[in-house]
N, C-alpha and C positions, 0 to 999 in steps of 0.2 A: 567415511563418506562414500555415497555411491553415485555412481554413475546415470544418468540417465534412462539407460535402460536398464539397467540391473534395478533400477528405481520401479520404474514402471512394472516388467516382471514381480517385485516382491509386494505390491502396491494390490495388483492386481489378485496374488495370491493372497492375503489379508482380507479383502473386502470379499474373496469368493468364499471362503471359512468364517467369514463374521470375526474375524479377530480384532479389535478395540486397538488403534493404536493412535500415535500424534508424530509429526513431522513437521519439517520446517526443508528450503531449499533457496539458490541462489537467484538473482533477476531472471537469468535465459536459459532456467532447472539442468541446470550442467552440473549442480554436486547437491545431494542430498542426502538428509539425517532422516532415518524413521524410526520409534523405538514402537514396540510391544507396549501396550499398557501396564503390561504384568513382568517386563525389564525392573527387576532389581536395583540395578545399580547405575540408573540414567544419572546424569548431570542437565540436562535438558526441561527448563521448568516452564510451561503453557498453563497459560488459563483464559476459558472464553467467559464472555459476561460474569466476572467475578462483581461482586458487589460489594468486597468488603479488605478495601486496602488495610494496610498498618499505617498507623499515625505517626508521623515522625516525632521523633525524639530531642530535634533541634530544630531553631529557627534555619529554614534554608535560605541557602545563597547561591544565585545564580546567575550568571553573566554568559553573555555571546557575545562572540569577537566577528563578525562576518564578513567576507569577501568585498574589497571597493567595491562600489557603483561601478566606475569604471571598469573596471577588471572583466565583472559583472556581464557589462552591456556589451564587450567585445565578442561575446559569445551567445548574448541574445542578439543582436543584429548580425552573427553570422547565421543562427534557425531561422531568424526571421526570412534570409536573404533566399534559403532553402525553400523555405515556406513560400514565398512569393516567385519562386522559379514552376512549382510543380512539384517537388520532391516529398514534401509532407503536407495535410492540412494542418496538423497537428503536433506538435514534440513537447515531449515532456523534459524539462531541460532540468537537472538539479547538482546543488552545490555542496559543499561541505564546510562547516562552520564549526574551530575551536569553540567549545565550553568551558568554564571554568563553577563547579558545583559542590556544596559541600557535604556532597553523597555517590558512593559505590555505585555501581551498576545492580548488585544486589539490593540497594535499598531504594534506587528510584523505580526497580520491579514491584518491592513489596509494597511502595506507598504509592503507586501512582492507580489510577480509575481509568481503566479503557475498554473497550468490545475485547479487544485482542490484546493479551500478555505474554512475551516469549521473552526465557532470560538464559542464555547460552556465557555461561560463567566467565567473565575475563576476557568474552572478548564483542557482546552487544546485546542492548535491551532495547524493545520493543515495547510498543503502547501504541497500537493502530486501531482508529477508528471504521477503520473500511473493510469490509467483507469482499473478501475473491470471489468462491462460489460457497449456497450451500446446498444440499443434496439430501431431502426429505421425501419419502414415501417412493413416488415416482416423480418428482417434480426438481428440477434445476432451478435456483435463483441468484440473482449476481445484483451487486450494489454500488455501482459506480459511484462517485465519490468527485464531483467538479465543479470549482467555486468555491472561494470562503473569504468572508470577508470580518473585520474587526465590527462586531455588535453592540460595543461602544457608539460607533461613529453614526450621526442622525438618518434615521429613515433606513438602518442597516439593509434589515429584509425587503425592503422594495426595491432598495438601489440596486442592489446584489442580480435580485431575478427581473429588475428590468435593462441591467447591463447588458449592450450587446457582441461584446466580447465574450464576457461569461457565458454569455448563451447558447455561444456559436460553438464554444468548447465542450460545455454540457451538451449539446447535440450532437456532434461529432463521435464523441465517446462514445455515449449510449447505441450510437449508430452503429460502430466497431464493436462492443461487447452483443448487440445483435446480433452481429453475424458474427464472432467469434462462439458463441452459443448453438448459432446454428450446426456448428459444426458437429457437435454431441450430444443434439436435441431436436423434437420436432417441435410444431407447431409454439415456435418464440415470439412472443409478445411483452412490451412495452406495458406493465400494470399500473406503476407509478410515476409519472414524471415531473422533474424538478420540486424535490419538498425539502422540507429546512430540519437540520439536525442544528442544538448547541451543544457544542466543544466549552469544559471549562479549565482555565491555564492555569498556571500559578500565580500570573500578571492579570489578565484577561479570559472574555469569553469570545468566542468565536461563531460564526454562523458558517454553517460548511449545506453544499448543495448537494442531494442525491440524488437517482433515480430507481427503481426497480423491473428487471428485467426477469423471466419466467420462460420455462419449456421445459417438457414433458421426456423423461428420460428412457422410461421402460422400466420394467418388474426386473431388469437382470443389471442394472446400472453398477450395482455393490464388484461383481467382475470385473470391471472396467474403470475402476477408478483412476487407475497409474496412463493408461490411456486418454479420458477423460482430461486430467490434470494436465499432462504434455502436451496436449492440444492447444491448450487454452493459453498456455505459457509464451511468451510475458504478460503478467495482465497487462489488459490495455488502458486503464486507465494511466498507469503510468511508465506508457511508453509513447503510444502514438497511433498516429492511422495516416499514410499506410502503415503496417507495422514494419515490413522488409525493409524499405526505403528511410523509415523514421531510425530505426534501430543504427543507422549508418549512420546517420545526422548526431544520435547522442552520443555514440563512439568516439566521433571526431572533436566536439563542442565540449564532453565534460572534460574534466583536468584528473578525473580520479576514477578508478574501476569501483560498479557499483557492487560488486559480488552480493553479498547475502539480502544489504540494503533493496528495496522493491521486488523481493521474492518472496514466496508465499509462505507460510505454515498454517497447520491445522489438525482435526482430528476426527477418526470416525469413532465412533460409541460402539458401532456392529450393526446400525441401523441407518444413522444419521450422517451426514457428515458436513462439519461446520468448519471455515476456513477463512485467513486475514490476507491482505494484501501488507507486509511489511512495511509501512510509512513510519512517520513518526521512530524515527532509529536511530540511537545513540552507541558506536564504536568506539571501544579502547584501545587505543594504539601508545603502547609502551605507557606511561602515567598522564598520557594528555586523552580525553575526554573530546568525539569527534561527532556531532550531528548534523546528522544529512536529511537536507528539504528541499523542496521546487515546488514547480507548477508549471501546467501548460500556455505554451505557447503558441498563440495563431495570429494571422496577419493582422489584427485588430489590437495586439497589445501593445500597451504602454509599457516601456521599460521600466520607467520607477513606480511602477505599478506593481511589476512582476515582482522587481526588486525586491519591495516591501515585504508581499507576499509570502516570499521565501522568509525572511525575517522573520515574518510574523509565527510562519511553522515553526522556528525553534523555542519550544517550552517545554514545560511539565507538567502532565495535568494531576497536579497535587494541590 
């Protein structure tokens, strides 16, 4: 593992060589993995828009065991209490929920369908639909990810984008990756706002909200990558705005460190570089199977709402 800057330095020297590599790092990039493409002997397996899982071999089974309501809400009406002082607009607040599943962590890698695949052997697999940044030509683009709701339930897509909770979160965010962009771009601009992505589960499909966000980086961007990245760190979608002030709120409210859970990985080709927000993440702790979800929080949400919500994030999309 390395260190932040020792991160940033070898990051920076990679993209200024064109050297092709993949990474992954923690929520607030304090420990990170980078391999070479041309490493030998990684343990380290990524894949972006794969399209072509393995089929399982058995009927699966899957069960979540999740957090009281109560338990729950002692820590969403502490955010909220935050949220309605001044302290955040925004907190992303998430939990951790026993599994019980009748597949490895290696094989809900190989079967599962997502944008982003990371599988870090023995100890967490990934299957995130949300993009960090990506970094094409001279162009920056980031893809926040806020709102989702069961596409089962009637009038899903209207309801969803005429919620004024969701709304207020989806603008927030966007707001915040605005100007978290601006910090390593010029001229950023809003191209797409509020459009509907379907998520499909093992149980369920899901309607999830995005938006896209764009700015102009320069012909030397590839130098700067490790730079770039530290800037931007923690994404903001799931953290919050302020982030300083939010980032205190989730320290206090969750019950568990989120180390690797909502930190990034990704990779450059030598040209390119394509990158996930870590959502959707399942850790193995000793033989018990642990996924972690949430969602944001602002002064307009209903607790068994949110509740739900979190729920609703733990699946497989097999």
């Amino acid at each position: 593992m390395l260190t932040n800057s020792e991160a940033i330095s070898e990051l920076n020297d990679l993209g200024a060589s064109r050297k092709p590599f993949r990474f992954y790092c923690d929520f607030l990039g304090e420990k990170w993995c980078i391999e070479e493409d041309s490493q030998s002997n990684s343990s380290l397996q990524l894949k972006i828009d794969s399209d072509s899982p393995k089929s399982l071999d058995q009927k699966l089974t899957f069960e979540k065991h999740p957090i009281a309501f109560d338990d729950f809400k002692k820590s969403f009406d502490e955010v909220v209490h935050q949220i309605n002082i001044g302290n955040s607009f925004l907190t992303n607040l998430t939990f951790e929920t026993p599994i019980t599943a009748n597949l490895s962590l290696s094989e809900i890698f190989s079967a599962s369908r997502a944008k982003y695949k990371l599988l870090v052997p023995d100890q967490f697999v990934v299957f995130s639909p949300e993009t960090f940044i990506k970094i094409k030509k001279d162009s920056i683009y980031s893809y926040p990810m806020k709102g989702t709701i069961d596409a089962a339930l009637p009038n899903a897509h209207q309801s969803i984008m005429d919620d004024v909770k969701e709304t207020a979160e989806h603008v927030t965010i966007v707001d915040l990756i605005r100007n978290d962009l601006s910090q390593v771009a010029r001229n950023v601009e809003v191209t797409k706002f509020r459009y509907i992505d379907r998520l499909s589960t093992h149980d369920k499909e899901l309607l999830q909200v995005s938006s896209e966000i764009r700015g102009d980086v320069g012909e030397n961007w590839c130098e700067q990558i490790g730079d770039i990245l530290a800037k931007l760190l923690p994404a903001g979608s799931i953290s919050g705005a302020p982030k300083p002030e939010t980032l205190k709120i989730i320290q206090q409210n969750e019950d568990f460190k989120r180390e690797f859970y909502t930190g990034i990985c990704g990779q450059f080709d030598g040209e390119q570089l394509d990158t996930g927000v870590m959502i959707r993440f399942i850790k193995q702790v000793d033989d018990q199977l642990i996924f972690c979800s949430g969602g944001g929080i602002t002064s307009f949400s209903d607790a068994q709402k949110e509740y739900q919500e979190m729920v609703d994030k733990v699946y497989l999309p097999i």
